[in-house]
PyMOL CGO cylinders between C-alpha atoms (Angstrom):
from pymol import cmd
from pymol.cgo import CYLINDER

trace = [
    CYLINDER, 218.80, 36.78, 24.65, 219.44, 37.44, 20.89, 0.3, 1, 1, 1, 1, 1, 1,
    CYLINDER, 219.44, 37.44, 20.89, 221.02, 39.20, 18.50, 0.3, 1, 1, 1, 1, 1, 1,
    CYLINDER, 221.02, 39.20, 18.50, 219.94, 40.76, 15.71, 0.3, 1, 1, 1, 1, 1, 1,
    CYLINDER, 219.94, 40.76, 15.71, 222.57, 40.49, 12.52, 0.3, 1, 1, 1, 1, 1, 1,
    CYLINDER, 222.57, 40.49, 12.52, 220.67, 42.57, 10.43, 0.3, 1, 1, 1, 1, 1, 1,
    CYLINDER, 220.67, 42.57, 10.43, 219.75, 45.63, 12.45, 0.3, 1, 1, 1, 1, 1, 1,
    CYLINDER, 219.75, 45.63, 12.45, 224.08, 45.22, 13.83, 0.3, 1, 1, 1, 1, 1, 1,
    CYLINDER, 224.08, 45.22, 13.83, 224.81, 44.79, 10.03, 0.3, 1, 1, 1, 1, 1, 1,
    CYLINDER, 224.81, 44.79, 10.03, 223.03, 48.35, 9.24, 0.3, 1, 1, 1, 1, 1, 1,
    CYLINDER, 223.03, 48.35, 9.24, 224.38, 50.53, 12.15, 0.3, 1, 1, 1, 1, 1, 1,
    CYLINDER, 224.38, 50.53, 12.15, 228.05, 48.87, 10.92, 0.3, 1, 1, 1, 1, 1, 1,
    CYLINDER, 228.05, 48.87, 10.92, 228.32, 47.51, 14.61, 0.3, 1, 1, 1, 1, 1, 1,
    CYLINDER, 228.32, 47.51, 14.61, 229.54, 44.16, 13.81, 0.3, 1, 1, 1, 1, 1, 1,
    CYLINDER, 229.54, 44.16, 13.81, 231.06, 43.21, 17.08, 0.3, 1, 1, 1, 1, 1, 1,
    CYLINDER, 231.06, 43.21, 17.08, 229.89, 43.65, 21.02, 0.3, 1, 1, 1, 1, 1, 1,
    CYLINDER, 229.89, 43.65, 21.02, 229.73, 42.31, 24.39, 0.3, 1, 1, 1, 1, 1, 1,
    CYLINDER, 229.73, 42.31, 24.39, 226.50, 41.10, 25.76, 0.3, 1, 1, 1, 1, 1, 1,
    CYLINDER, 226.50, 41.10, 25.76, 226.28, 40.59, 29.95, 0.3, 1, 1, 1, 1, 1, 1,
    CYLINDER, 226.28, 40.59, 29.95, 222.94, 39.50, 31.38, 0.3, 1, 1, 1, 1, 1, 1,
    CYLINDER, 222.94, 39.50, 31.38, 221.52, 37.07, 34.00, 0.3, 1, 1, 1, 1, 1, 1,
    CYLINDER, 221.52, 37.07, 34.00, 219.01, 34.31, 33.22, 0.3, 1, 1, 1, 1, 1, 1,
    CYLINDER, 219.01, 34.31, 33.22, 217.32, 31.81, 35.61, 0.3, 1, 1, 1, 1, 1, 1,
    CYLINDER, 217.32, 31.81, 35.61, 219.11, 28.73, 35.33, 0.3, 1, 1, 1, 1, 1, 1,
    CYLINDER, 219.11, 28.73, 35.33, 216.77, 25.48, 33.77, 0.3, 1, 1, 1, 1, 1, 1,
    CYLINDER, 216.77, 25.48, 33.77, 216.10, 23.12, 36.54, 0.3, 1, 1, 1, 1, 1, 1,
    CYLINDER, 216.10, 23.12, 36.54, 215.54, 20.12, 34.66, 0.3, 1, 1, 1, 1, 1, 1,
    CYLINDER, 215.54, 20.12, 34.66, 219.04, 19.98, 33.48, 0.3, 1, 1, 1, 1, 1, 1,
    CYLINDER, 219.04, 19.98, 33.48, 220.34, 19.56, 37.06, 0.3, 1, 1, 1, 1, 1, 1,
    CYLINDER, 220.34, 19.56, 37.06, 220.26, 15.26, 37.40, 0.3, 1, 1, 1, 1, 1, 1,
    CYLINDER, 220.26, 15.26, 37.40, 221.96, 15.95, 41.06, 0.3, 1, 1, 1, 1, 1, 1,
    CYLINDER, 221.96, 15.95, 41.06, 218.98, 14.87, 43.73, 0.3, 1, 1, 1, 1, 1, 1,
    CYLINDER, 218.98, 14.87, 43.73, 218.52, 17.74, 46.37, 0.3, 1, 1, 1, 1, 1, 1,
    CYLINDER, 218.52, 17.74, 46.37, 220.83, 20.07, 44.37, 0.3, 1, 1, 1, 1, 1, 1,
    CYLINDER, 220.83, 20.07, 44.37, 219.69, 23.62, 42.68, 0.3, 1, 1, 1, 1, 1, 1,
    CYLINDER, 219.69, 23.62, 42.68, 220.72, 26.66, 41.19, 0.3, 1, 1, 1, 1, 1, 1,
    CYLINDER, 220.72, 26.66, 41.19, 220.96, 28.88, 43.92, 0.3, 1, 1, 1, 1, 1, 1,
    CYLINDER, 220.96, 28.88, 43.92, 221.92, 31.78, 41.65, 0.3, 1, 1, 1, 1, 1, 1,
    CYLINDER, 221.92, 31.78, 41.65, 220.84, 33.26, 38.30, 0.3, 1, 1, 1, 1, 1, 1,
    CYLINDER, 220.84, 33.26, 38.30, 223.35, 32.05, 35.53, 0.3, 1, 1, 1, 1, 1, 1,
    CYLINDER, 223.35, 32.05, 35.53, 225.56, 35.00, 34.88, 0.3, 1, 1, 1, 1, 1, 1,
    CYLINDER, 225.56, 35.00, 34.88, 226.70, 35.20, 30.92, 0.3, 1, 1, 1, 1, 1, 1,
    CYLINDER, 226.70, 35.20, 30.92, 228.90, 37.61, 29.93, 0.3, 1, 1, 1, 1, 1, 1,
    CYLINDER, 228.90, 37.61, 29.93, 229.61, 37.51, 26.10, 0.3, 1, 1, 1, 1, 1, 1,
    CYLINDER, 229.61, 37.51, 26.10, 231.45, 38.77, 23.25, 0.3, 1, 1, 1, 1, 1, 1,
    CYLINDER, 231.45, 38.77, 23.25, 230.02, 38.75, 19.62, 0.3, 1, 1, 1, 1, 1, 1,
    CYLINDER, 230.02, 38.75, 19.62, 231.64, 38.85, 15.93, 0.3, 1, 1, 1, 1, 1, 1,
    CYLINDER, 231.64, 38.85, 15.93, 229.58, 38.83, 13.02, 0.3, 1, 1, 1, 1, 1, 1,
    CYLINDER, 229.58, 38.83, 13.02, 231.64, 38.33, 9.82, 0.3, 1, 1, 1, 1, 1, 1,
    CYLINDER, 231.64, 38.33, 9.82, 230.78, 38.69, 6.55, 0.3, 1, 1, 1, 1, 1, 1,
    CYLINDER, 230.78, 38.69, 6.55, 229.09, 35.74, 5.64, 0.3, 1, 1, 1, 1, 1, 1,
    CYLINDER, 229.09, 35.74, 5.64, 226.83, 36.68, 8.42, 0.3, 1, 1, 1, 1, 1, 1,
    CYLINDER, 226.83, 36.68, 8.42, 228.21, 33.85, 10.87, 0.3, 1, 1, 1, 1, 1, 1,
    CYLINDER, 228.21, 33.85, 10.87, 227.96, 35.38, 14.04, 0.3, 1, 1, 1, 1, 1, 1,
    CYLINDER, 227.96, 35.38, 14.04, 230.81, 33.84, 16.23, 0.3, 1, 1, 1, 1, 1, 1,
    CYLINDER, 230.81, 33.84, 16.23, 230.14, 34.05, 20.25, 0.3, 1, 1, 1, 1, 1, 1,
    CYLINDER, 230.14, 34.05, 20.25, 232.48, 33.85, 23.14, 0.3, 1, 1, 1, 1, 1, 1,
    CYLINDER, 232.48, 33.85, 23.14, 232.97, 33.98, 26.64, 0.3, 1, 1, 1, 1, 1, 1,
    CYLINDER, 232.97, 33.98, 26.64, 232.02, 33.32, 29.96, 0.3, 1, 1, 1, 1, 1, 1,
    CYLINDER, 232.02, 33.32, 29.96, 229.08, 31.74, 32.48, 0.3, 1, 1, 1, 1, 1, 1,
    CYLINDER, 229.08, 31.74, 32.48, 229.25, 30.83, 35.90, 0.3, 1, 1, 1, 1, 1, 1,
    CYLINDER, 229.25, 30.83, 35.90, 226.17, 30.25, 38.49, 0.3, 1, 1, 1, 1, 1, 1,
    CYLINDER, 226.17, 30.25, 38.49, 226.05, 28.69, 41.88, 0.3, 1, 1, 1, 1, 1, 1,
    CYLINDER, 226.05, 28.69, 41.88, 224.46, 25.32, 43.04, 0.3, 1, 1, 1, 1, 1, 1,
    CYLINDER, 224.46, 25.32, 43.04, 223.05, 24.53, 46.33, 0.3, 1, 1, 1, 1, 1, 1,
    CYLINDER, 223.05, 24.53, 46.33, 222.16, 21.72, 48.10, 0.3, 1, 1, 1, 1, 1, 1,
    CYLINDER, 222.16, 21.72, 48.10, 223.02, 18.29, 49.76, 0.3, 1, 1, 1, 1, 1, 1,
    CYLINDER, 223.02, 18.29, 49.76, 226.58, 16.95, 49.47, 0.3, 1, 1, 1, 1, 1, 1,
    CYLINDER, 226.58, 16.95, 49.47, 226.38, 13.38, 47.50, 0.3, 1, 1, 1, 1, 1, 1,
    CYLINDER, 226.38, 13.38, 47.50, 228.04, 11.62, 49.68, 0.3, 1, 1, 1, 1, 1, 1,
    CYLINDER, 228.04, 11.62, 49.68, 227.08, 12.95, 53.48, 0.3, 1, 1, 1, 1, 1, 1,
    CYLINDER, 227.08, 12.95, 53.48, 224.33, 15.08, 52.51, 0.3, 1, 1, 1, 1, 1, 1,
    CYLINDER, 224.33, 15.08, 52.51, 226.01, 18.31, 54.40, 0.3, 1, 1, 1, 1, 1, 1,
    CYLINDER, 226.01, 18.31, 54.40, 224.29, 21.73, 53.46, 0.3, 1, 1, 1, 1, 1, 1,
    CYLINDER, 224.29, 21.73, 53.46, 226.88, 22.54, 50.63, 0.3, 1, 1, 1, 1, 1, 1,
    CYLINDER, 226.88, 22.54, 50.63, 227.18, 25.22, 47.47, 0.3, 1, 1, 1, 1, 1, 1,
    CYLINDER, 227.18, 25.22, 47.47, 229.76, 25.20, 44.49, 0.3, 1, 1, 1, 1, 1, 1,
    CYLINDER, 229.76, 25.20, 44.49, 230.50, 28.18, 41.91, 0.3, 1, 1, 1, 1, 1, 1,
    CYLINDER, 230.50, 28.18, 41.91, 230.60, 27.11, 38.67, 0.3, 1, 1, 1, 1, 1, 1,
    CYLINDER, 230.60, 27.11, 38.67, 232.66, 29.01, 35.77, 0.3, 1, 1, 1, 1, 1, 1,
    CYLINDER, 232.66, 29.01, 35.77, 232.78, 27.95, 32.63, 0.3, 1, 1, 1, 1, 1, 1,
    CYLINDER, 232.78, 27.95, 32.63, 233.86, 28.75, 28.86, 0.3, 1, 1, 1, 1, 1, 1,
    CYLINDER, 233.86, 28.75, 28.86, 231.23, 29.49, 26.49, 0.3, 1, 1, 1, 1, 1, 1,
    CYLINDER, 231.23, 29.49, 26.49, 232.12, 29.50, 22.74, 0.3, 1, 1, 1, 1, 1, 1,
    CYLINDER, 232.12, 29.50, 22.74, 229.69, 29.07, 19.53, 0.3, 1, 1, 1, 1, 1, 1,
    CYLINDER, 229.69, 29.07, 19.53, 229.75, 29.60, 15.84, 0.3, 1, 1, 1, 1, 1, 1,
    CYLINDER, 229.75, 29.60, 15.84, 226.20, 30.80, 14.39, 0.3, 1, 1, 1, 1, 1, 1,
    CYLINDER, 226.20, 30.80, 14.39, 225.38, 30.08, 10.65, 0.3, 1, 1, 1, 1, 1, 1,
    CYLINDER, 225.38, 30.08, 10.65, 222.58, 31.30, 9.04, 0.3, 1, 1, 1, 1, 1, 1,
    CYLINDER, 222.58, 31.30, 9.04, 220.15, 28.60, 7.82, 0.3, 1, 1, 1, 1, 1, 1,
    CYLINDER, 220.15, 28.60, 7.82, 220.84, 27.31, 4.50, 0.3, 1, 1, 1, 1, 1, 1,
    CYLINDER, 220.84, 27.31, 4.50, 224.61, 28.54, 5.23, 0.3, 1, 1, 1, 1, 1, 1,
    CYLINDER, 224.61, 28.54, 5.23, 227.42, 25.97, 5.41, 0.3, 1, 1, 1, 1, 1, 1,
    CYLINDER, 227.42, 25.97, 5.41, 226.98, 24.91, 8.88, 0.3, 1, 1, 1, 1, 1, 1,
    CYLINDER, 226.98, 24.91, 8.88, 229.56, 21.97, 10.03, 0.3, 1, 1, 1, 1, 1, 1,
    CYLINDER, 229.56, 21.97, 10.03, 227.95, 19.38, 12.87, 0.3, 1, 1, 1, 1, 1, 1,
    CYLINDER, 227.95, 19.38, 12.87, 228.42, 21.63, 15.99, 0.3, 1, 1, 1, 1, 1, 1,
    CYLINDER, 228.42, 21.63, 15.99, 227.91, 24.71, 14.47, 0.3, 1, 1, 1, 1, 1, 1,
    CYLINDER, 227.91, 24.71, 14.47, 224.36, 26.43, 15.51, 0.3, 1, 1, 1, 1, 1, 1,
    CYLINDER, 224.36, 26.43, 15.51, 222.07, 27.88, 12.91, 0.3, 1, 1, 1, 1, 1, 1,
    CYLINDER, 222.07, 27.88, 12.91, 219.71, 30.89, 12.64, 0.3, 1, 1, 1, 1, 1, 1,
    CYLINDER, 219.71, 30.89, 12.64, 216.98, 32.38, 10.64, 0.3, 1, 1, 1, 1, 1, 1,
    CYLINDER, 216.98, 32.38, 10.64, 215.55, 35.26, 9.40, 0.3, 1, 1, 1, 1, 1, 1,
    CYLINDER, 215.55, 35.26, 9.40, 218.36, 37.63, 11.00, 0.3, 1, 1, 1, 1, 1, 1,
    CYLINDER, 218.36, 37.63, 11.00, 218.28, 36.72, 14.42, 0.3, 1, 1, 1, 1, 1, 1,
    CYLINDER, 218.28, 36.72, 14.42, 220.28, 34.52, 16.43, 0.3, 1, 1, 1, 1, 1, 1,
    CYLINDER, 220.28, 34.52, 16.43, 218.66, 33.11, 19.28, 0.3, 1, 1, 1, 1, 1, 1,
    CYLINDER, 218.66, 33.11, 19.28, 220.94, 32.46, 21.70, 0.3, 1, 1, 1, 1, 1, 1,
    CYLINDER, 220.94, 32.46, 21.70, 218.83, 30.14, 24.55, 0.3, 1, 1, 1, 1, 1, 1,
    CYLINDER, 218.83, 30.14, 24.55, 220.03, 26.25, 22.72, 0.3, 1, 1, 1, 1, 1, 1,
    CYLINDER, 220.03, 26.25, 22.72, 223.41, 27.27, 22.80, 0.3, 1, 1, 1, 1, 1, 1,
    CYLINDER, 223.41, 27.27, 22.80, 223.00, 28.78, 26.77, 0.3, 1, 1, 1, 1, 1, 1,
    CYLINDER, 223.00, 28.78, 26.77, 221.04, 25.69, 27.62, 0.3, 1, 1, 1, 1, 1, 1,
    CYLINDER, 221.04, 25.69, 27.62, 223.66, 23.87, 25.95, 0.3, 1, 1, 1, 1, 1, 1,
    CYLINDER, 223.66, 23.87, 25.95, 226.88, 24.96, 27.60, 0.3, 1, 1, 1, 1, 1, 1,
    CYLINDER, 226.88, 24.96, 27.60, 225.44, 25.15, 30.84, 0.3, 1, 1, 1, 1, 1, 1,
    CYLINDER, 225.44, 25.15, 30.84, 224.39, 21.38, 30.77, 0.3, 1, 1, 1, 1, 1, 1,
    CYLINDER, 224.39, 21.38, 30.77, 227.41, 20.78, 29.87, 0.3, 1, 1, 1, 1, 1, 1,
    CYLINDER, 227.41, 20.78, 29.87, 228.92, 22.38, 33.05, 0.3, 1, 1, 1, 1, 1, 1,
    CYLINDER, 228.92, 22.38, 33.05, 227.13, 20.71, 35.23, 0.3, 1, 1, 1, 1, 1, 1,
    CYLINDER, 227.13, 20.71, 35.23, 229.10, 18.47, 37.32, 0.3, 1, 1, 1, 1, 1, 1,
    CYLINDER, 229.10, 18.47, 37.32, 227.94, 14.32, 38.05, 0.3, 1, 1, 1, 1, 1, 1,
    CYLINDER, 227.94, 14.32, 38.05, 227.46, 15.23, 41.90, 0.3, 1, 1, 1, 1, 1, 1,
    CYLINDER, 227.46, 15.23, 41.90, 228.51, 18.20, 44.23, 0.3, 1, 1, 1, 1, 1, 1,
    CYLINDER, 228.51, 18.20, 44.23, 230.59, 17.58, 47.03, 0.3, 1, 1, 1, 1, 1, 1,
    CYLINDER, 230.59, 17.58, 47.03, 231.05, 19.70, 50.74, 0.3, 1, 1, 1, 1, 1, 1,
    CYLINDER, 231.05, 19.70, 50.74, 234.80, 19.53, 50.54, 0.3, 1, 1, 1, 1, 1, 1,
    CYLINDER, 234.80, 19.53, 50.54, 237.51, 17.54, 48.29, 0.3, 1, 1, 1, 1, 1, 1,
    CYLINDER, 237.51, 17.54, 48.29, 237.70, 14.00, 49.68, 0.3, 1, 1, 1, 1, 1, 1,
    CYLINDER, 237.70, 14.00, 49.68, 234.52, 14.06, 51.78, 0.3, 1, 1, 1, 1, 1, 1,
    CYLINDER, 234.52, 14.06, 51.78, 233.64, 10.62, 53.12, 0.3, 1, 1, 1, 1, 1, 1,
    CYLINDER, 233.64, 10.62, 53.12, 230.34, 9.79, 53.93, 0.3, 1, 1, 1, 1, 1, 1,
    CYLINDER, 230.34, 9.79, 53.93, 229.35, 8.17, 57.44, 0.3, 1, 1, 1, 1, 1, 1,
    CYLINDER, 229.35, 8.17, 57.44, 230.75, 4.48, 57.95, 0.3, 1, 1, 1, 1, 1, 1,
    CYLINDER, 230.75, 4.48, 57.95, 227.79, 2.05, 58.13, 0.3, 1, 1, 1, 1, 1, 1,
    CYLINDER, 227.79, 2.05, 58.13, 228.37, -0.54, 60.70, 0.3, 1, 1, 1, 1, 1, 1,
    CYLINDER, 228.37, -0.54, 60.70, 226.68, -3.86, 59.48, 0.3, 1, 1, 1, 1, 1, 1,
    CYLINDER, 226.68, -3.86, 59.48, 226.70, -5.57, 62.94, 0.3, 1, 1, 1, 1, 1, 1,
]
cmd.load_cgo(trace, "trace")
């Protein structure tokens, strides 16, 4: 998904809301027998000021599937997070966690990559508290 500043900059539409679906990445899931189960939903609002920073927020959630960490029950958990990014263009004064863009278009696939990665939980459990089978060493 992307924006493009310049073409938003000429029709004098300098803010919007973007809402699309994109397959989630399944390398960034470090959960074994867990998966997206769901395309990541993004729904997204857009500012572009007049320095041309382009200032993104708003909202993903997807669903994972797959074995419960602990007692490996058939288990799924909806995720929902806050998404929120400032866009510079390159060569602009960009601060450390700032993203950057070029040649009028902001790209925004690092930044979805990025929050949803960072969503991801350490392991995905059946049910608050689960406890895994007690192994008897007899």
């Amino acid at each position: 998904m992307m924006i493009d500043v310049r073409k938003c900059n000429a029709e004098g539409k300098y803010t919007g809301t973007l809402d699309f679906e994109f397959e989630g990445d399944a390398s960034l899931i470090d959960i074994p027998f867990v998966s997206f189960s769901t395309p990541v939903h993004a729904v997204l609002d857009y500012e572009i000021f007049e320095d041309n920073s382009v200032e993104v927020k708003g909202e993903l959630s997807f669903t994972l599937e797959g074995a419960c960490s602990r007692c490996l029950k058939p288990t799924k958990e909806h995720i929902v997070t806050e998404a929120e990014a400032l866009f510079v263009p390159k060569g602009g004064k960009a601060e450390e966690e700032d993203y950057t863009y070029r040649n009028g278009i902001v790209d925004l696939g690092e930044f979805l990559r990025d929050t949803v990665l960072f969503a991801l939980p350490s392991a995905l459990f059946c049910a608050e508290g689960c406890s895994a089978p007690e192994y008897n060493e007899e």
